[in-house]
C-alpha positions as CSV (number, residue, x, y, z in Angstrom):
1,X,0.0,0.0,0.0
2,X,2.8,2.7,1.1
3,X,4.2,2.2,-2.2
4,X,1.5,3.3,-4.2
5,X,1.0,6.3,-2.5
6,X,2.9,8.1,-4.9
7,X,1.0,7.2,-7.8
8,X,-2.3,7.7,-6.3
9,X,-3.4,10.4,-8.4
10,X,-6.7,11.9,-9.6
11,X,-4.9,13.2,-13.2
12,X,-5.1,10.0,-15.7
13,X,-3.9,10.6,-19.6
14,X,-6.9,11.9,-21.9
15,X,-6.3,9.2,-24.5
16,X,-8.1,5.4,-24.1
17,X,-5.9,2.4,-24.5
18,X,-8.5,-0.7,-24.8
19,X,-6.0,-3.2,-26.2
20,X,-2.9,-1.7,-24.5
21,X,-1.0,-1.0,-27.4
22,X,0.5,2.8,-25.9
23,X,2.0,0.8,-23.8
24,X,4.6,-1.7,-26.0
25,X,8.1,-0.1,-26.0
26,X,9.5,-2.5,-28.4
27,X,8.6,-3.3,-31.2
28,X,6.7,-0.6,-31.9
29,X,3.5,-2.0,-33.8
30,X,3.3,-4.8,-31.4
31,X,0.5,-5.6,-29.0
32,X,1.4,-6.7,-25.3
33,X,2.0,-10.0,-25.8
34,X,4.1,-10.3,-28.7
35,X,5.9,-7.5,-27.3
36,X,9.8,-7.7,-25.6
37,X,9.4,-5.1,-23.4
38,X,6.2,-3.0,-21.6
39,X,5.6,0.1,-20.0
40,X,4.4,-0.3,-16.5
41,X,4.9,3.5,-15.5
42,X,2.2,6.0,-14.4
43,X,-0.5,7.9,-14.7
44,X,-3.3,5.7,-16.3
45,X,-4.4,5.9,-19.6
46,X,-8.2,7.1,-19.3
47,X,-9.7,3.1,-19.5
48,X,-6.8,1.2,-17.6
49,X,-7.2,0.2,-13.7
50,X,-4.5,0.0,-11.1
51,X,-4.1,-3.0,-9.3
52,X,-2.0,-3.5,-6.5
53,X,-0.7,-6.7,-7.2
54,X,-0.2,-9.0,-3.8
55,X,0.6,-12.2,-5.2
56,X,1.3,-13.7,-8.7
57,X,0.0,-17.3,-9.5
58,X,2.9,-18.6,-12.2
59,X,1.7,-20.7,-14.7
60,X,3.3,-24.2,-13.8
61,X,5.4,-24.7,-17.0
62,X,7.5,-21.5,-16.3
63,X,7.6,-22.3,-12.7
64,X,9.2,-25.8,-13.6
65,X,12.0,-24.2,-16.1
66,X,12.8,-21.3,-13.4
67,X,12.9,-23.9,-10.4
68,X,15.6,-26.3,-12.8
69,X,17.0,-22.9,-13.7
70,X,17.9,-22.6,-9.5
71,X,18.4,-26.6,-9.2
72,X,21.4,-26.2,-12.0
73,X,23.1,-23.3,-10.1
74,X,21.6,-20.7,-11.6
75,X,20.3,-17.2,-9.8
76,X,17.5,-17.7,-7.3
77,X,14.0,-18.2,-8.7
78,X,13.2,-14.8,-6.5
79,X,16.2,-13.1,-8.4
80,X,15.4,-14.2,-11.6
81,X,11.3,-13.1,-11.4
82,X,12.6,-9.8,-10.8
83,X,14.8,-9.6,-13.3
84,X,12.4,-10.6,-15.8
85,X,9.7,-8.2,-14.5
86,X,12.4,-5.4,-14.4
87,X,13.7,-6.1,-18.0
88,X,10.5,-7.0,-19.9
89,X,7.5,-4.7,-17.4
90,X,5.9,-7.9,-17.5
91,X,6.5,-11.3,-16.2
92,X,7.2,-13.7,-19.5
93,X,9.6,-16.1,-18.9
94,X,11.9,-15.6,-21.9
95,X,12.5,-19.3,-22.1
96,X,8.7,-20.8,-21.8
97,X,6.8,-17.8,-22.9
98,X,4.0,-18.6,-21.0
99,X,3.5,-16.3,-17.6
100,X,0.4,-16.6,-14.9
101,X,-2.0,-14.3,-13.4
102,X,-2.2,-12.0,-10.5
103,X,-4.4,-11.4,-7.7
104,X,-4.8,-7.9,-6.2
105,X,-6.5,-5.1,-5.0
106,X,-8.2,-2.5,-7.2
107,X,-6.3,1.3,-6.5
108,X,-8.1,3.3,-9.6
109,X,-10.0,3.4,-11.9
110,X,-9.8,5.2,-15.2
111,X,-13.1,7.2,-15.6
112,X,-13.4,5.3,-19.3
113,X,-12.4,1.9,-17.7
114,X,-15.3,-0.6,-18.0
115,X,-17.8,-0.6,-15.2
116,X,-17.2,-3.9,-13.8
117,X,-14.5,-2.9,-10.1
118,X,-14.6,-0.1,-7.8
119,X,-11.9,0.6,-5.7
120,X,-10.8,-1.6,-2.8
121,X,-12.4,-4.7,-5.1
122,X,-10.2,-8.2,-4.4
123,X,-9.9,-9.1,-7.6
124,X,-8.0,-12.2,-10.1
125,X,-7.1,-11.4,-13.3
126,X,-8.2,-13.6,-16.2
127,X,-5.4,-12.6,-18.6
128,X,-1.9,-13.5,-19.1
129,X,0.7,-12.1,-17.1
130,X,2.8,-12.2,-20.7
131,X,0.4,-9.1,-22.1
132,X,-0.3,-7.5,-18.3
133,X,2.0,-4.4,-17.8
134,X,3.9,-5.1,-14.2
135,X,6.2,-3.5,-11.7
136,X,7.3,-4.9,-8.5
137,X,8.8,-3.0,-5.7
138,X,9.8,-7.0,-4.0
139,X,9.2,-10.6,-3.8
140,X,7.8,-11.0,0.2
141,X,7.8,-14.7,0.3
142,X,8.3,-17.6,-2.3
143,X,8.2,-21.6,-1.8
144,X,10.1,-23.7,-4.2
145,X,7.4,-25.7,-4.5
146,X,4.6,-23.0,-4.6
147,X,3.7,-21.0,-7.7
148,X,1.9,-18.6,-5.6
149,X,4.3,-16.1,-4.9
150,X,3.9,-13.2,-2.8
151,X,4.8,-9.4,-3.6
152,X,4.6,-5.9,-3.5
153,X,4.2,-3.7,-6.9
154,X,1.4,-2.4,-9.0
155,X,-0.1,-4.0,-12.8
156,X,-2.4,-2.1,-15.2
157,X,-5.5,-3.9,-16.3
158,X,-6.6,-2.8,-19.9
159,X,-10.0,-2.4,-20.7
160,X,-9.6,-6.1,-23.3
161,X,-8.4,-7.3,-20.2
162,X,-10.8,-9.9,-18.5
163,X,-10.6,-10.2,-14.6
164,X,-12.7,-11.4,-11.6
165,X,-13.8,-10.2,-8.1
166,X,-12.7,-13.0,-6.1
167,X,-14.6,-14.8,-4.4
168,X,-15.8,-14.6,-0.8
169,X,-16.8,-18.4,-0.3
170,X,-13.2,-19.8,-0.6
171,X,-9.8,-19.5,0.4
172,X,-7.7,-16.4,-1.7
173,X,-5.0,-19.3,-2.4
174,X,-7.1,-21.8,-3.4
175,X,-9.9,-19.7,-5.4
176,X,-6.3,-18.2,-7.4
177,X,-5.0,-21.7,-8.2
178,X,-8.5,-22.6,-9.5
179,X,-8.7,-19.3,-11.3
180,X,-5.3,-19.6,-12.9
181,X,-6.6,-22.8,-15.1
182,X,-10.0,-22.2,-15.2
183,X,-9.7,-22.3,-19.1
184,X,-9.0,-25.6,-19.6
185,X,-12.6,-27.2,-17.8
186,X,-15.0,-25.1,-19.6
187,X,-13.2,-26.0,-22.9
188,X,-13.1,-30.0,-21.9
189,X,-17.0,-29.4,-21.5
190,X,-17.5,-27.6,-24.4
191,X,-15.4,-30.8,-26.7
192,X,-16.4,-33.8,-24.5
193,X,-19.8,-36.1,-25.8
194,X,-21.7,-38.1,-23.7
195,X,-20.5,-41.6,-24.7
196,X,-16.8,-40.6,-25.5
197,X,-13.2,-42.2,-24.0
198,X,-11.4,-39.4,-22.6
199,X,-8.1,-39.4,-21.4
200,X,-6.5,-36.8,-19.4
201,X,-2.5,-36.4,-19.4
202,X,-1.5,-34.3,-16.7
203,X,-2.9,-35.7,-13.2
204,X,-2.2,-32.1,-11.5
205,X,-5.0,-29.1,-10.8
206,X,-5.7,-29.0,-14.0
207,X,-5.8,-32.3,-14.8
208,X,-8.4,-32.7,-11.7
209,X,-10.7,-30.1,-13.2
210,X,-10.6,-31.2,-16.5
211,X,-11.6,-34.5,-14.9
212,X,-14.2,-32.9,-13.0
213,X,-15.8,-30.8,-15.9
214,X,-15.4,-34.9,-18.5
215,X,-17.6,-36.5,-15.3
216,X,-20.3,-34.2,-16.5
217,X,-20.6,-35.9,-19.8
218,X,-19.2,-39.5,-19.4
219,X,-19.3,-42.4,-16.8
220,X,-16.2,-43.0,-14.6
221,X,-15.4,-46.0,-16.8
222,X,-14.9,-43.9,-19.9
223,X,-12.2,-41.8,-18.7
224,X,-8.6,-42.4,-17.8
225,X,-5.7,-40.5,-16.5
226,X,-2.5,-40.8,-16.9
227,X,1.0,-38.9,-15.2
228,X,4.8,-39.6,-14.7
229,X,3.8,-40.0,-11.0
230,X,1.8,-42.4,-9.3
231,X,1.3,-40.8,-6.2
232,X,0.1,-37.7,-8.5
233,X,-2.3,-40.6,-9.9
234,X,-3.4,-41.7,-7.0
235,X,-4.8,-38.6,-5.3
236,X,-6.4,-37.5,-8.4
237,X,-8.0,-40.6,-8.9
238,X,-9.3,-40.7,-5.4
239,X,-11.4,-37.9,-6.3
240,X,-14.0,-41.0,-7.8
241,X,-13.9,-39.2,-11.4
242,X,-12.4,-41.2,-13.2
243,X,-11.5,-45.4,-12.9
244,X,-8.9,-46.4,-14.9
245,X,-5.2,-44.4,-14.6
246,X,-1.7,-45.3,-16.5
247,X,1.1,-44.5,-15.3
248,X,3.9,-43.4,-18.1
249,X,6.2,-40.8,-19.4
250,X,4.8,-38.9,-22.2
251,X,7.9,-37.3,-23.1
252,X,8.8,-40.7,-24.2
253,X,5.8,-41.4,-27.5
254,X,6.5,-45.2,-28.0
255,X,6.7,-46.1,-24.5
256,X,3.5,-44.3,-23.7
257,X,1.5,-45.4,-26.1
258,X,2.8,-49.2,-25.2
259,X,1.2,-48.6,-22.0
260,X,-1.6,-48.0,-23.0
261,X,-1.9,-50.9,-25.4
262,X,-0.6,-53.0,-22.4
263,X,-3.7,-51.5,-20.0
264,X,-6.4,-52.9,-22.9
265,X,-6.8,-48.8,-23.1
266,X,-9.1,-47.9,-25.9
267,X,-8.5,-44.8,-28.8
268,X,-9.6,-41.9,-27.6
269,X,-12.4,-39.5,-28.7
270,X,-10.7,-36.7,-26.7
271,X,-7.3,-36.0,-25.6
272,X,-7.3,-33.1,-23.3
273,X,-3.2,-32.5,-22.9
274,X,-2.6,-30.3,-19.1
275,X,0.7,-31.8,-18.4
276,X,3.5,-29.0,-17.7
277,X,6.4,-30.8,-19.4
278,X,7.4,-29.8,-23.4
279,X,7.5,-32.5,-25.8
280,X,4.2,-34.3,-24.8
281,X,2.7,-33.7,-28.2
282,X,3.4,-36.7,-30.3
283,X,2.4,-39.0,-27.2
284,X,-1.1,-37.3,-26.6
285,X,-1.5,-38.1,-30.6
286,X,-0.5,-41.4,-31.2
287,X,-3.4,-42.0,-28.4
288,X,-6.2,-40.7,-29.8
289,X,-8.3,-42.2,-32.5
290,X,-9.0,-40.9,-36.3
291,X,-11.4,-38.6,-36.0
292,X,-11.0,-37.7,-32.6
293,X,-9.5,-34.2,-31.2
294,X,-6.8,-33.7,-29.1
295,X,-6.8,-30.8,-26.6
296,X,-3.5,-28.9,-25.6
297,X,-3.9,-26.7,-22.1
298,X,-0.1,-27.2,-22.2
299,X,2.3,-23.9,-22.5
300,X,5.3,-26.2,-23.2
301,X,2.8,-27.4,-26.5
302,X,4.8,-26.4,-29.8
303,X,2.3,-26.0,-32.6
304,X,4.9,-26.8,-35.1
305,X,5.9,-30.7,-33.4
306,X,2.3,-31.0,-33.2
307,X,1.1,-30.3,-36.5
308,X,4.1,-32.1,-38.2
309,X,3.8,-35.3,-35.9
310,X,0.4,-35.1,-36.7
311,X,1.1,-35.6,-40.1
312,X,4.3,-37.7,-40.0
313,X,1.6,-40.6,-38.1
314,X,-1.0,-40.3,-40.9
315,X,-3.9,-39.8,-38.2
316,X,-7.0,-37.4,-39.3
317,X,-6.9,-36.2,-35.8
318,X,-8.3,-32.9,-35.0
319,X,-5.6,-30.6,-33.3
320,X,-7.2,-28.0,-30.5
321,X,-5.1,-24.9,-28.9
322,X,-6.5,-24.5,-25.7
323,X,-7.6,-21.0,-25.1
324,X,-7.4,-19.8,-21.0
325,X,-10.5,-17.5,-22.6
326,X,-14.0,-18.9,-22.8
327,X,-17.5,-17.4,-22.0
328,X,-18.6,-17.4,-18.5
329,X,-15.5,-20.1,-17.9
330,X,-14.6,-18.4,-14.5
331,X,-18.1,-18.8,-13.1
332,X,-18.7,-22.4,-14.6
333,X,-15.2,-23.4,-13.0
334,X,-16.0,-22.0,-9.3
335,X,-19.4,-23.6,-9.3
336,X,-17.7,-27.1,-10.4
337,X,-15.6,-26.4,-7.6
338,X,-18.2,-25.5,-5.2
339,X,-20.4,-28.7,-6.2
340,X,-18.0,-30.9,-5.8
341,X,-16.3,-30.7,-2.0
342,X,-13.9,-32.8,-2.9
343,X,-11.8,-30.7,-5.3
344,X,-11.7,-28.1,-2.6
345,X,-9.6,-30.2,-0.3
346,X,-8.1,-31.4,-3.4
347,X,-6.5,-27.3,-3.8
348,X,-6.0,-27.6,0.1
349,X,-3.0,-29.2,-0.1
């Protein structure tokens, strides 16, 4: 809060900036999230809103690479979010791309900004911390095995920008990690048909929401799971969505798919792709049946491996880029949540 007090300001710039392109320094004719570096500096432009950001949720691939990055001897993961944030006004990790989202408190409003917070609103963003302008003053507490980071700075929310109130029912920790993936359960509800095999590769949060949202549409029997870890297995398959689980490394396409043969696993209608490791593409293919659609909620996913794998198999498989955007996904995922108490002890540890 102190630190803000500076920028608290009535004066905000006279010109809108809905899709934030005033604020790419380079290149010039970017948008945010193609850009290399942002301006997080104020006053507002006349439709922005100030958020002072508390804590950032980091999306679990770039979490992974910056926690190796420390493992191999590297600066501190603490070190090296500032010194992305401080070189880029925006926290992309260079190597992944891929960033997280932010939770915060609304400090102004632009008096062209959409009418949906008013200060002192809690709220979650709903947008990529690669596109969200960002300063941080310091990181106040970080777990090498926690995302959620905590920290002190200010981000600007553009009017494009979609965002939450958070809600008052749950936990701020656990509402933020459910927020942070809430993209990938609305779209596995939007793809999945009642009657369909669906297999889920990625037995984490999102892999347990995804699960969550398949149940809806299809019987236990009809969807599997599968992870590098068992004991990641195991909890998610205590949660009673799902019956059937393989355990295998889908960095490794032959062996995977072997293991599924080996299980009596059928093709799959949908493969829905939330693992956090890179090269999981060809695996999550080879899988699936002709005719079916595979899902990637993955930020390690390369279109390029995909696409040419794809081909390189001969399977008429229908190739899906997840989208962390879809209609009213926020709400559907919080009320999945909320229906099912068993997911919320499921974020509790």
């Amino acid at each position: 809060m102190k630190a803000l007090n500076h920028f608290m300001q009535d004066e905000v710039r006279s010109q809108e900036n809905p899709l934030g392109a005033e604020r790419v320094i380079a290149p010039k004719g970017a948008l945010p999230q193609g850009a290399h570096r942002l301006d997080a500096s104020l006053p507002l432009y006349a439709d922005e809103t100030l958020i002072d950001v508390e804590r950032l949720n980091l999306d679990s691939v770039s979490f992974r690479q910056l926690k190796e990055n420390q493992e191999e001897g590297a600066t501190p993961i603490a070190d090296q979010i500032l010194g992305i944030v401080r070189e880029r006004g925006k926290m992309q990790n260079p190597v992944t791309g891929s960033g997280g989202m932010l939770l915060g408190k609304v400090m102004q409003v632009g008096p062209k900004a959409p009418p949906r917070f008013e200060v002192g609103d809690r709220v979650a963003t709903l947008v990529s911390l690669t596109l969200t302008p960002l300063h941080l003053e310091e990181i106040l507490s970080l777990h090498p095995s926690d995302p959620q980071v905590e920290v002190r700075g200010h981000a600007i929310l553009f009017a494009s920008s979609p965002a939450v109130k958070l809600p008052t029912d749950l936990p701020e920790a656990i509402a933020l990690s459910i927020l942070d993936v809430c993209g990938a359960p609305a779209w596995v509800r939007r793809l999945t048909k009642v009657g369909d095999k669906v297999l889920i590769v990625g037995a984490g949060k999102s892999g347990a929401l995804a699960a969550a949202a398949a149940s809806e549409k299809i019987v236990a029997e009809d969807l599997w799971i599968s992870d590098i870890s068992e004991a990641s297995l195991e909890k998610t398959l205590s949660l009673g969505f799902a019956k059937n689980a393989v355990c295998a490394n889908a960095q490794w396409p032959f062996e995977f798919h072997e293991s599924f043969e080996r299980a009596g696993a059928p093709r799959f209608d949908l493969v829905v792709n939330v693992s956090n490791a890179p090269e999981t593409e060809t695996a999550s293919i080879l899988v699936a049946k002709d005719g079916g659609k595979v899902l990637f909620f993955n930020m390690a996913t390369q279109f390029s491996r995909a696409v040419l794998s794809t081909e390189g198999l001969g399977r008429d498989v229908e190739l899906v880029m997840g989208n962390g955007f879809a209609q009213g996904h926020a709400e559907y995922t919080l009320d999945l949540v909320r229906r099912n108490n068993r997911l919320i002890k499921f974020f509790e540890v």
